[in-house]
PyMOL Python script that loads the backbone (N, CA, C, O; Angstrom):
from pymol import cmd

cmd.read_pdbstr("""\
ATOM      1  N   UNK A   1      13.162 -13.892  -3.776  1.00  0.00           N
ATOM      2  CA  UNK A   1      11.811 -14.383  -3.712  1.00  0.00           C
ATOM      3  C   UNK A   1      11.216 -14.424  -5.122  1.00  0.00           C
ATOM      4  O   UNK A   1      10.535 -15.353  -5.557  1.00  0.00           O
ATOM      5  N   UNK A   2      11.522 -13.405  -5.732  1.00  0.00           N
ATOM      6  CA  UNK A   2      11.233 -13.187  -7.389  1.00  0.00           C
ATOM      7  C   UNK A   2      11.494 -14.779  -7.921  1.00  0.00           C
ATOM      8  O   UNK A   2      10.675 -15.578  -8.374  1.00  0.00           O
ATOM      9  N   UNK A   3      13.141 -14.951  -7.661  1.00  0.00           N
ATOM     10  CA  UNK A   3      13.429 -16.166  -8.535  1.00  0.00           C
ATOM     11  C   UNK A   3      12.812 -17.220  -8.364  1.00  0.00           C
ATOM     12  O   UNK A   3      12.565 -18.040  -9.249  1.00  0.00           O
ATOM     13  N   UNK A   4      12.490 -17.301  -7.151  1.00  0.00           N
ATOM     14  CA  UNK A   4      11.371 -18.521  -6.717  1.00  0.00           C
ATOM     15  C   UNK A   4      10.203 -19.271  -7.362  1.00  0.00           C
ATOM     16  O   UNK A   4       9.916 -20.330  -7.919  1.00  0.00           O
ATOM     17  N   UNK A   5       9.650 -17.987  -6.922  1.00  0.00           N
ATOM     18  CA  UNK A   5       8.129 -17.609  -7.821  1.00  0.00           C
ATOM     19  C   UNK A   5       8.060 -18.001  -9.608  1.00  0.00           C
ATOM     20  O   UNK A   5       7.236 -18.643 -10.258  1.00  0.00           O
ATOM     21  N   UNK A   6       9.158 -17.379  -9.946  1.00  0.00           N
ATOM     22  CA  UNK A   6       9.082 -17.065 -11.447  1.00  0.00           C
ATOM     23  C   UNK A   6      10.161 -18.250 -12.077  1.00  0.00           C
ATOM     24  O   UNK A   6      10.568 -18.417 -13.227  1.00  0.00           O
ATOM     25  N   UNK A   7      10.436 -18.997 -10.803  1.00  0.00           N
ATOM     26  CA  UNK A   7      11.796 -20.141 -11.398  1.00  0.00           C
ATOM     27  C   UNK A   7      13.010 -19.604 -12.444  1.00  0.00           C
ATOM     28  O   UNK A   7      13.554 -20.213 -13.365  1.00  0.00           O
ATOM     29  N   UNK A   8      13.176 -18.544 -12.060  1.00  0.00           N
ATOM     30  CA  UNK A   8      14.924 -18.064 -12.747  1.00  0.00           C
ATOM     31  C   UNK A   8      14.899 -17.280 -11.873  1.00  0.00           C
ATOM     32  O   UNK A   8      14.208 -16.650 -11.073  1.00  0.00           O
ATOM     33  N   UNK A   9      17.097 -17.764 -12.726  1.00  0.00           N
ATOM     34  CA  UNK A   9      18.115 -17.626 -11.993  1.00  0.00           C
ATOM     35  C   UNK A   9      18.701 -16.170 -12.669  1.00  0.00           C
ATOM     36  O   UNK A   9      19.703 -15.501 -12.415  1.00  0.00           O
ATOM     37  N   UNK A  10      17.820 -16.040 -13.451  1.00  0.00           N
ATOM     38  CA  UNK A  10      18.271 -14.884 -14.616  1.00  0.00           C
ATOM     39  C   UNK A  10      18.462 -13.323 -13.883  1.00  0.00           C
ATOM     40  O   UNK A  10      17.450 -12.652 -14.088  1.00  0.00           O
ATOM     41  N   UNK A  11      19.220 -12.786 -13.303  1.00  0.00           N
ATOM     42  CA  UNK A  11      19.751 -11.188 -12.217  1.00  0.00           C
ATOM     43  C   UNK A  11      19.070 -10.175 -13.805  1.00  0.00           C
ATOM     44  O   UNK A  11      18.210  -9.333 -13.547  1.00  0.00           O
ATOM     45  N   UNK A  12      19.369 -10.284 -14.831  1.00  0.00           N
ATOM     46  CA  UNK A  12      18.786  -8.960 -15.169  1.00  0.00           C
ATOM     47  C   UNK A  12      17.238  -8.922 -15.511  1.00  0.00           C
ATOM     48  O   UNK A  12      16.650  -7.879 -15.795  1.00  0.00           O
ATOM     49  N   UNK A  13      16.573 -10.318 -15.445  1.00  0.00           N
ATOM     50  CA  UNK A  13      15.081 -10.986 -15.797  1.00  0.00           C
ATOM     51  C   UNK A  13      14.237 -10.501 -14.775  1.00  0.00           C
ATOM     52  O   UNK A  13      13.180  -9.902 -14.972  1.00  0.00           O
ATOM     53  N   UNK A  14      14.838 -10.833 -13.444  1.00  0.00           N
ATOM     54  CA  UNK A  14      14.584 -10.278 -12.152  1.00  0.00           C
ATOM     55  C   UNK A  14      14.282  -9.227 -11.469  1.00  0.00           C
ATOM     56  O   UNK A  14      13.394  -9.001 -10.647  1.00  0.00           O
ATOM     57  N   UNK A  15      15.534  -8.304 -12.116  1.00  0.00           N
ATOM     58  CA  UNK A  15      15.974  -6.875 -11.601  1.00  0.00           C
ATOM     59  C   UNK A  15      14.385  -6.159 -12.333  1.00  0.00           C
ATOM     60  O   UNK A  15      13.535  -5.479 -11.759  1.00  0.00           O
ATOM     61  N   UNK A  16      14.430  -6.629 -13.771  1.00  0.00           N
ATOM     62  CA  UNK A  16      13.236  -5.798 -14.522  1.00  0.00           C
ATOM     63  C   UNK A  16      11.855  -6.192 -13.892  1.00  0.00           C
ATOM     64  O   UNK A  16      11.116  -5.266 -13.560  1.00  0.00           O
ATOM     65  N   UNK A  17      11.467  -7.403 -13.710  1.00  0.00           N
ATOM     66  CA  UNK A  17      10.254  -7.610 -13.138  1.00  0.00           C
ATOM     67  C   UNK A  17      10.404  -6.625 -11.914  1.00  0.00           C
ATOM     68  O   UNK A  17       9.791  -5.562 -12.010  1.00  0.00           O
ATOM     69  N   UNK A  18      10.848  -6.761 -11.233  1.00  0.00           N
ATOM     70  CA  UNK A  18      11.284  -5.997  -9.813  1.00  0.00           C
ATOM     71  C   UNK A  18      11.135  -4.578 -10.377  1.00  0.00           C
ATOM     72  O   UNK A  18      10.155  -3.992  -9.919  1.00  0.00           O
ATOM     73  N   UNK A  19      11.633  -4.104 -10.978  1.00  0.00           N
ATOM     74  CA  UNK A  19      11.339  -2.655 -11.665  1.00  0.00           C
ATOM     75  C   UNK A  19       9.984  -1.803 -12.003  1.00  0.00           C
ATOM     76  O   UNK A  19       9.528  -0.665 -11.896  1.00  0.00           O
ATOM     77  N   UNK A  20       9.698  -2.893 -12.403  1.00  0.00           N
ATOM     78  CA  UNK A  20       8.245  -2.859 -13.574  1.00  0.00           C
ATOM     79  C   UNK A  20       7.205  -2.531 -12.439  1.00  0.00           C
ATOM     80  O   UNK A  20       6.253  -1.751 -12.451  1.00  0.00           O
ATOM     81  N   UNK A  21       7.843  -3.653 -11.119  1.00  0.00           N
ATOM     82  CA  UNK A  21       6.413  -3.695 -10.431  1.00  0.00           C
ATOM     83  C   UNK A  21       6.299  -2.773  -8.931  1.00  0.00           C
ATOM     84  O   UNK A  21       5.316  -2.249  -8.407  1.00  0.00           O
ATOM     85  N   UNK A  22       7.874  -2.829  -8.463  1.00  0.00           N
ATOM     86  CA  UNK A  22       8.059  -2.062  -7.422  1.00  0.00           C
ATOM     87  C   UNK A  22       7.375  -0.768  -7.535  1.00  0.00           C
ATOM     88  O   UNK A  22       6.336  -0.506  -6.929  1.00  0.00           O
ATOM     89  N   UNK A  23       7.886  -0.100  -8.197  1.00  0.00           N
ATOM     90  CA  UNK A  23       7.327   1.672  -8.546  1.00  0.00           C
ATOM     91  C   UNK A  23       6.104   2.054  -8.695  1.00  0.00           C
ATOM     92  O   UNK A  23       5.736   3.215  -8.879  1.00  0.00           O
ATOM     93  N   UNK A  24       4.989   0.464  -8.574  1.00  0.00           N
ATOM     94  CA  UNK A  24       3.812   1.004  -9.119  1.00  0.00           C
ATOM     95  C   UNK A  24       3.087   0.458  -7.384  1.00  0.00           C
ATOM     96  O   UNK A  24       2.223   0.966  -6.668  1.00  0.00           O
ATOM     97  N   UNK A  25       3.811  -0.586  -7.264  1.00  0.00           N
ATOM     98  CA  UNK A  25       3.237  -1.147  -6.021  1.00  0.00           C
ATOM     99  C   UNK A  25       3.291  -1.128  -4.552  1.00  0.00           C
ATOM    100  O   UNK A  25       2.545  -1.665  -3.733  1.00  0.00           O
ATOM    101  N   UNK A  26       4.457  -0.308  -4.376  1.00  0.00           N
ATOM    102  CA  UNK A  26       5.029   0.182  -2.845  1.00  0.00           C
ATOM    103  C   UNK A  26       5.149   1.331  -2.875  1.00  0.00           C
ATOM    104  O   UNK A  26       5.916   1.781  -3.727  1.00  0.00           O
ATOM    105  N   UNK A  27       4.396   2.334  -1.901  1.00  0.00           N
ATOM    106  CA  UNK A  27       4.179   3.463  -1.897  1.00  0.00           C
ATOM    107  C   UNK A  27       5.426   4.118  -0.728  1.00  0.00           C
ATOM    108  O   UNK A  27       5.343   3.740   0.441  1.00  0.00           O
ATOM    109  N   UNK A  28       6.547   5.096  -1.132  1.00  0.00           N
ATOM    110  CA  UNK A  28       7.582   5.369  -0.301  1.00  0.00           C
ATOM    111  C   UNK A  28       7.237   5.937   0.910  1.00  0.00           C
ATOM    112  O   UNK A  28       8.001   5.687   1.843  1.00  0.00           O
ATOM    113  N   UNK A  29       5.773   7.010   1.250  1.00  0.00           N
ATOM    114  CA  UNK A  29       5.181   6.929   2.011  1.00  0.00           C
ATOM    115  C   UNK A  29       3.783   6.070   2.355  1.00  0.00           C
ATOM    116  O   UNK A  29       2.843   6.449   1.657  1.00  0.00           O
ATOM    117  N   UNK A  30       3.522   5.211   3.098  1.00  0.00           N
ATOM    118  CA  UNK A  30       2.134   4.776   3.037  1.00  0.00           C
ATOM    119  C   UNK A  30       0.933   5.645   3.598  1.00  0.00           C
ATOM    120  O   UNK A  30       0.891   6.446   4.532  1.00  0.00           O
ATOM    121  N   UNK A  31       0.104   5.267   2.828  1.00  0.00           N
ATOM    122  CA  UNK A  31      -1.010   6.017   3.483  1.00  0.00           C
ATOM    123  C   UNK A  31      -2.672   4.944   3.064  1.00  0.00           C
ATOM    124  O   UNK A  31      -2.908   4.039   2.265  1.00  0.00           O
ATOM    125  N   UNK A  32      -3.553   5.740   4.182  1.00  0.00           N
ATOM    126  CA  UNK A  32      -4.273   4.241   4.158  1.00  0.00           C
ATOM    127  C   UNK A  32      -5.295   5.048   3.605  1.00  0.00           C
ATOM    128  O   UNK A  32      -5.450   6.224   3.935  1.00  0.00           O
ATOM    129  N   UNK A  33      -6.280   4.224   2.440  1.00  0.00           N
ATOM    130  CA  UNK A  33      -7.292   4.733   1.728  1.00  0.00           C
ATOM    131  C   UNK A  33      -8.398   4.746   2.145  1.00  0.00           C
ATOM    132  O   UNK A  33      -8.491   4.147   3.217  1.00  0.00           O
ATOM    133  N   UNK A  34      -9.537   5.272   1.687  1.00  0.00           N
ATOM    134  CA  UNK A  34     -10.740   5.102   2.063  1.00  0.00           C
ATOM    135  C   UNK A  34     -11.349   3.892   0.835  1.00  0.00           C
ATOM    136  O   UNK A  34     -12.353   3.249   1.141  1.00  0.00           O
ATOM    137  N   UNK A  35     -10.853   3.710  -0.173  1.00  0.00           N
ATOM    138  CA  UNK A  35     -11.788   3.087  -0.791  1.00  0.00           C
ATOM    139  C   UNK A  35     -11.078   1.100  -0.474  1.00  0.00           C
ATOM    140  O   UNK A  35     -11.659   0.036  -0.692  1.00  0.00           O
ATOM    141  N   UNK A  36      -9.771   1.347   0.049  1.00  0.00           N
ATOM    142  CA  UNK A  36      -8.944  -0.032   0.603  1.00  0.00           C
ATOM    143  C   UNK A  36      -9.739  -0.262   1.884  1.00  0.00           C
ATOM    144  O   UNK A  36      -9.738  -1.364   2.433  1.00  0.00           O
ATOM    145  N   UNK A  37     -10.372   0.712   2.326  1.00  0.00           N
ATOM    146  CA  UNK A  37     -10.562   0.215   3.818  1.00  0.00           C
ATOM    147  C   UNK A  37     -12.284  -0.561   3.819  1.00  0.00           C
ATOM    148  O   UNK A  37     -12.699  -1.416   4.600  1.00  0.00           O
ATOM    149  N   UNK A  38     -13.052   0.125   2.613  1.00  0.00           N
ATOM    150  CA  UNK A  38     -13.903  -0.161   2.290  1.00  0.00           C
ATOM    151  C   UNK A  38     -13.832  -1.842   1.676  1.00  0.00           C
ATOM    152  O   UNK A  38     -14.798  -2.515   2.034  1.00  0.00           O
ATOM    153  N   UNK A  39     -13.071  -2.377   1.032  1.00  0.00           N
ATOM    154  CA  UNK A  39     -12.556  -3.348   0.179  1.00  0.00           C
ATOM    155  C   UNK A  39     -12.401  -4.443   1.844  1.00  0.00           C
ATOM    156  O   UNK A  39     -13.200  -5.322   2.165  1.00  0.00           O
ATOM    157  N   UNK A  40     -11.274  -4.061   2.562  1.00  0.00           N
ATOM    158  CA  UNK A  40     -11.383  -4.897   3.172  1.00  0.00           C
ATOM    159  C   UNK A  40     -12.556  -4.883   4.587  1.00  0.00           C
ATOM    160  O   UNK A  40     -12.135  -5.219   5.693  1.00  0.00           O
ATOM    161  N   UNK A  41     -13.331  -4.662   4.488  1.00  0.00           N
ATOM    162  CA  UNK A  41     -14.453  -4.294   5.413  1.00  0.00           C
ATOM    163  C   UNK A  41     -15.468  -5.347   4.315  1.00  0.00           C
ATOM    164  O   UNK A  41     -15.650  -6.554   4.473  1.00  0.00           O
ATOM    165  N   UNK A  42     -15.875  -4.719   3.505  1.00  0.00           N
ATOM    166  CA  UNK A  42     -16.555  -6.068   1.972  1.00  0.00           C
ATOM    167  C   UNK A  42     -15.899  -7.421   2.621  1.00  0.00           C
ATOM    168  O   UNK A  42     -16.642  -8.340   2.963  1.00  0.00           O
ATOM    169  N   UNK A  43     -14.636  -7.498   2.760  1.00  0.00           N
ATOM    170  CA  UNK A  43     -14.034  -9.326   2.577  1.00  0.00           C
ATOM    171  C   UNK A  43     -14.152 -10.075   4.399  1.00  0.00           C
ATOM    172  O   UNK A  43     -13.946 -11.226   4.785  1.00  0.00           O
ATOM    173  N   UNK A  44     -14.444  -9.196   4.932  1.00  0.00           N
ATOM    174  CA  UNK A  44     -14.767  -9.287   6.556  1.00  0.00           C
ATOM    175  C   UNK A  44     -16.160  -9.064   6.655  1.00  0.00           C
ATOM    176  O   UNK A  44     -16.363  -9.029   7.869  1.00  0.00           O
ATOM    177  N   UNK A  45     -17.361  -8.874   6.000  1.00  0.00           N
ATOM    178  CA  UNK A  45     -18.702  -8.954   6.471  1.00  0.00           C
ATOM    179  C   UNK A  45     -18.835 -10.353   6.518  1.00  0.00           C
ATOM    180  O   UNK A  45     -19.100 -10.897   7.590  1.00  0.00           O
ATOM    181  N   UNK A  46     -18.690 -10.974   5.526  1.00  0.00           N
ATOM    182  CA  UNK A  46     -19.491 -13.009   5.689  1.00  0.00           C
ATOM    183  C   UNK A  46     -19.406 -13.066   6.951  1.00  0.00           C
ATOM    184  O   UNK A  46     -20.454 -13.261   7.567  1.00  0.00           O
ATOM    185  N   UNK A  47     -18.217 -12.922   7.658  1.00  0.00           N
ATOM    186  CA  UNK A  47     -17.948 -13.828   9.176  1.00  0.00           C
ATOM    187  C   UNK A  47     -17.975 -12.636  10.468  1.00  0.00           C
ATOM    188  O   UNK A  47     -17.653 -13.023  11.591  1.00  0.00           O
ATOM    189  N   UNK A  48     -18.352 -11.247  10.266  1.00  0.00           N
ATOM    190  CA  UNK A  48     -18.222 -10.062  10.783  1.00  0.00           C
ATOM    191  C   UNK A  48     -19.566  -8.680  10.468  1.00  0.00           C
ATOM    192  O   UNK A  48     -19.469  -7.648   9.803  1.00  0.00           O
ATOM    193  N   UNK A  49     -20.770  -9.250  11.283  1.00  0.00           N
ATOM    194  CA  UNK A  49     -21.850  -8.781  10.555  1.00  0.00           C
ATOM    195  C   UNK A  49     -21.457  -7.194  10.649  1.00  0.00           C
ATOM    196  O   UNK A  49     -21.693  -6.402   9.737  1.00  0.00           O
ATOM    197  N   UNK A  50     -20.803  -6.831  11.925  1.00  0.00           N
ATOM    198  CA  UNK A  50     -20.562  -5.348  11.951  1.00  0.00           C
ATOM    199  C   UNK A  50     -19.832  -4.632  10.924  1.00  0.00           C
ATOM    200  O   UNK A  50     -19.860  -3.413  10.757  1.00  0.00           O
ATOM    201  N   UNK A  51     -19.059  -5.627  10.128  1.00  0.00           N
ATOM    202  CA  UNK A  51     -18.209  -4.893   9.136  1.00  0.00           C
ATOM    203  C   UNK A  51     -19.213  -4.347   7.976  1.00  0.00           C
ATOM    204  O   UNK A  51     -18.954  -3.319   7.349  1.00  0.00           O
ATOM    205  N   UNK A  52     -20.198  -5.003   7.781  1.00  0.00           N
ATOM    206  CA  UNK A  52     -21.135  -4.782   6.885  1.00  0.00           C
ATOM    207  C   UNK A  52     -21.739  -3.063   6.955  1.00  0.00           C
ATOM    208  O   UNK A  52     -21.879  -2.212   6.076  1.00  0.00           O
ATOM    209  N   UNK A  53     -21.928  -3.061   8.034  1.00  0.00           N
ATOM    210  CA  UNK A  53     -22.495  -1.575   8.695  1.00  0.00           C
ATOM    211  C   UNK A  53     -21.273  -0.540   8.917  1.00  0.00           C
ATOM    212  O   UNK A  53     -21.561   0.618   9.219  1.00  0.00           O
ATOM    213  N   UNK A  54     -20.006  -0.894   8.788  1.00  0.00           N
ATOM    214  CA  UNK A  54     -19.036  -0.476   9.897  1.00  0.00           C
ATOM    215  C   UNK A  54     -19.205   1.201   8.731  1.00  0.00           C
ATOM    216  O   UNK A  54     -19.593   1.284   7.566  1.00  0.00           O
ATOM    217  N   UNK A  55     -18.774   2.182   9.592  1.00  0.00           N
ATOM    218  CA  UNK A  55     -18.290   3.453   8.593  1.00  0.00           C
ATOM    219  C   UNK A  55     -16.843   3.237   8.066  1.00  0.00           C
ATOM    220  O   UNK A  55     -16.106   2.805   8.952  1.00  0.00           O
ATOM    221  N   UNK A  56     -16.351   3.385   7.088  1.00  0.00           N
ATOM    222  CA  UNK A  56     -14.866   2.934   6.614  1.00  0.00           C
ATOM    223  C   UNK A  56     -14.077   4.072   7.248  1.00  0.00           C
ATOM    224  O   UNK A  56     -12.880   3.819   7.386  1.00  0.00           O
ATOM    225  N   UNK A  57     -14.592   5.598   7.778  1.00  0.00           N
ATOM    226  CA  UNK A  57     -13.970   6.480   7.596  1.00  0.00           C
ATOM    227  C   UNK A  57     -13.480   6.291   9.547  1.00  0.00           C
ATOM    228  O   UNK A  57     -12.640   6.935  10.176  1.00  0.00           O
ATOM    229  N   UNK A  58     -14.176   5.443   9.910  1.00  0.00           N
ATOM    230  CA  UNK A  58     -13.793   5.102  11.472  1.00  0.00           C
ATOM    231  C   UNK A  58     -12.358   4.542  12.306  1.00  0.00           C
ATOM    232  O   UNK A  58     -11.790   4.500  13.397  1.00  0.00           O
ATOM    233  N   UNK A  59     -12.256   4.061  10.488  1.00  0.00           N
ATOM    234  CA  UNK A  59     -10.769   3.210  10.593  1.00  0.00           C
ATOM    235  C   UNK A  59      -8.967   3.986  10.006  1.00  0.00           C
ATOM    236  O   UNK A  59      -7.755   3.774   9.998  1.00  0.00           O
ATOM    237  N   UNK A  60     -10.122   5.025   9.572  1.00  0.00           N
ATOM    238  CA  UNK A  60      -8.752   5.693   8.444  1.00  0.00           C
ATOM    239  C   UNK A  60      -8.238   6.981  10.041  1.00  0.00           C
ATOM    240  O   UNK A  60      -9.046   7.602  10.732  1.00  0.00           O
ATOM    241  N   UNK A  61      -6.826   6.997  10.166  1.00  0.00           N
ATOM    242  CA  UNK A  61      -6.183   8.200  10.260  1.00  0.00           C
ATOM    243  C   UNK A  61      -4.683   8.769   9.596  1.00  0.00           C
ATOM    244  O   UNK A  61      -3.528   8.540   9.956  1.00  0.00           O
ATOM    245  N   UNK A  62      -4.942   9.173   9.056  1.00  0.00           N
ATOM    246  CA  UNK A  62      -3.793  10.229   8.173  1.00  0.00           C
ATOM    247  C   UNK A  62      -3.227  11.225   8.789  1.00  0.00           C
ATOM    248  O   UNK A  62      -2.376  11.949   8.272  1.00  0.00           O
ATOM    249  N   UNK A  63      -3.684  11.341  10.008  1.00  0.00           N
ATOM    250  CA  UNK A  63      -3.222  12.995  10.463  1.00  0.00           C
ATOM    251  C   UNK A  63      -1.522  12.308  10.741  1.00  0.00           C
ATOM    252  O   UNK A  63      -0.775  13.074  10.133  1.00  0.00           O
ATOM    253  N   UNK A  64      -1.043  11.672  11.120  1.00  0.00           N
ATOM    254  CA  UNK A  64       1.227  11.411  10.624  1.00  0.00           C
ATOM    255  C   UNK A  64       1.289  11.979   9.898  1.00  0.00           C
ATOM    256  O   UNK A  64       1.675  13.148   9.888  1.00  0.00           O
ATOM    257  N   UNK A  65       0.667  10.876   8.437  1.00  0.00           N
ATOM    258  CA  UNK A  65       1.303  11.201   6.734  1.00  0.00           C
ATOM    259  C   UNK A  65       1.139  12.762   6.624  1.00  0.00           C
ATOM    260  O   UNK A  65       2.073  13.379   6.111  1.00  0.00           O
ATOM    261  N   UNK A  66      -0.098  13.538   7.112  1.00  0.00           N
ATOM    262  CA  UNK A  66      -0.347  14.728   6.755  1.00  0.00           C
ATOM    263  C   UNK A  66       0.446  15.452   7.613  1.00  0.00           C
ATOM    264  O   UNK A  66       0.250  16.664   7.699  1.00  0.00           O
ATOM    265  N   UNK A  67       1.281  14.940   8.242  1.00  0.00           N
ATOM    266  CA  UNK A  67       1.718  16.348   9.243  1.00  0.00           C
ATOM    267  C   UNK A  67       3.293  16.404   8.576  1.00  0.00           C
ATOM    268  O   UNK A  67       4.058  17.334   8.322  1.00  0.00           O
ATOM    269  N   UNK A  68       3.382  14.729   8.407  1.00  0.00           N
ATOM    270  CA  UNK A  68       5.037  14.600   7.563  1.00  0.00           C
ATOM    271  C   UNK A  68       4.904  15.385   6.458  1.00  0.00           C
ATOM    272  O   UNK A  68       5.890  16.031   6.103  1.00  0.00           O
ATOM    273  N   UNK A  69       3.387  15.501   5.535  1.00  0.00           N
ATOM    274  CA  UNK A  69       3.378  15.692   4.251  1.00  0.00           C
ATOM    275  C   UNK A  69       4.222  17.551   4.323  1.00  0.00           C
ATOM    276  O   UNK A  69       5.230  18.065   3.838  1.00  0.00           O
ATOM    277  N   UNK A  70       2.946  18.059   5.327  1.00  0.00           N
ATOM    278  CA  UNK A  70       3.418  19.673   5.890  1.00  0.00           C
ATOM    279  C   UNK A  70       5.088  19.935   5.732  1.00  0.00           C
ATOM    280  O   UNK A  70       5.708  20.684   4.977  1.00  0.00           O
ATOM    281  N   UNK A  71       5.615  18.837   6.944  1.00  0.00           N
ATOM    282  CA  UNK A  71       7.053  19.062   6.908  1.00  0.00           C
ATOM    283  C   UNK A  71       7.807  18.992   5.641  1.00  0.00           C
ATOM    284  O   UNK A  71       8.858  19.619   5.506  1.00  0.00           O
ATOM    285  N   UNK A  72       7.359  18.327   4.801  1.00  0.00           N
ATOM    286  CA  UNK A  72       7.863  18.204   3.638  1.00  0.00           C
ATOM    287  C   UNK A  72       9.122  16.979   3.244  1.00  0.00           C
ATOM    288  O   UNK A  72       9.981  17.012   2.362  1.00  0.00           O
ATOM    289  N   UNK A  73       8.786  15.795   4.416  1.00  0.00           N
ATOM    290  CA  UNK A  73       9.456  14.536   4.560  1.00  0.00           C
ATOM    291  C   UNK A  73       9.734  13.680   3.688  1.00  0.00           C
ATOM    292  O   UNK A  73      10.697  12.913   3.674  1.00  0.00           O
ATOM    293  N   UNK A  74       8.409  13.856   2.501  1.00  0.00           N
ATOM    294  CA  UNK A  74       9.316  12.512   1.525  1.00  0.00           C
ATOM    295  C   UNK A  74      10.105  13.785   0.369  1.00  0.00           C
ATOM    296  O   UNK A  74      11.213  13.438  -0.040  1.00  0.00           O
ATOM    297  N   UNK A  75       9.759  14.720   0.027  1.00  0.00           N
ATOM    298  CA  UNK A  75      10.674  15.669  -0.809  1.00  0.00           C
ATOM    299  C   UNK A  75      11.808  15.546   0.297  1.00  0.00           C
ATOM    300  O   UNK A  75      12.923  15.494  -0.223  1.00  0.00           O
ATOM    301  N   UNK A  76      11.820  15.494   1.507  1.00  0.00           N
ATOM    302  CA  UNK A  76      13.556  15.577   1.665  1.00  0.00           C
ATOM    303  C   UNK A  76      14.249  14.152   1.543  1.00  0.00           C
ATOM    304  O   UNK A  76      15.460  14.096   1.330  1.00  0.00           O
ATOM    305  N   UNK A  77      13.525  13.064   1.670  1.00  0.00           N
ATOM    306  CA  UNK A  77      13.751  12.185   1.477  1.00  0.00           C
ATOM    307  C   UNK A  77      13.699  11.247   0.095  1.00  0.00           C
ATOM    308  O   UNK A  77      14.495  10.323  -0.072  1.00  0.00           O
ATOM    309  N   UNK A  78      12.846  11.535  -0.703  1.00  0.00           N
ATOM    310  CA  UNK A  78      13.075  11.484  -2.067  1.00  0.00           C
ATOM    311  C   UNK A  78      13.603  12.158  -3.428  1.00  0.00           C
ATOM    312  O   UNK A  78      14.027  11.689  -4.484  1.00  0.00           O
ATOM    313  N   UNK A  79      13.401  13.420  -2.961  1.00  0.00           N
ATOM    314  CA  UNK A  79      13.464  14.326  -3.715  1.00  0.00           C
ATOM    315  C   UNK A  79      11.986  14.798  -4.749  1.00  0.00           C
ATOM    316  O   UNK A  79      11.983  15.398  -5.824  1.00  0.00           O
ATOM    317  N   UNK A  80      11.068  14.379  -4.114  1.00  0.00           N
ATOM    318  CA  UNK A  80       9.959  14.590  -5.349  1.00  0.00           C
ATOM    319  C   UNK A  80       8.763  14.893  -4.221  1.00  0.00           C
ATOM    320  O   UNK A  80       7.615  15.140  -4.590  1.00  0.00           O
TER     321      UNK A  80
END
""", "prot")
cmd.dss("prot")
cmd.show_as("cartoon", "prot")
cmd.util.cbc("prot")
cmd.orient("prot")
């Protein structure tokens, strides 16, 4: 998809963009933010008057990530 986008055929041009950007941009566990949920609640008021009012914290639950976090799931799975 890289090569697409960026029009080369170039494997080590690729691999580095892919490098550069993966590690900063995909989180190995996800977890959902309060200030993302706020962001997209902002881009849903124009057409969604309730989003305007909505509480952001209505939408967030973490209690998985936090229970995996307890178990200690991505250290066994990442090592970190």
């Amino acid at each position: 998809m890289l090569g697409k986008y960026l029009q080369s055929e170039d494997a080590e041009l690729l691999s580095a963009v892919y490098g550069a950007y993966a590690g900063r941009l995909v989180q190995d566990v996800p977890r959902a933010h309060l200030e993302g949920t706020r962001t997209i609640l902002a881009e849903l008021a124009p057409t969604n008057p309730g989003a305007q009012t909505a509480d952001p914290t209505r939408f967030l639950d973490n209690s998985l990530t936090e229970l995996l976090d307890c178990e200690g799931l991505e250290t066994k799975l990442y090592g970190r």
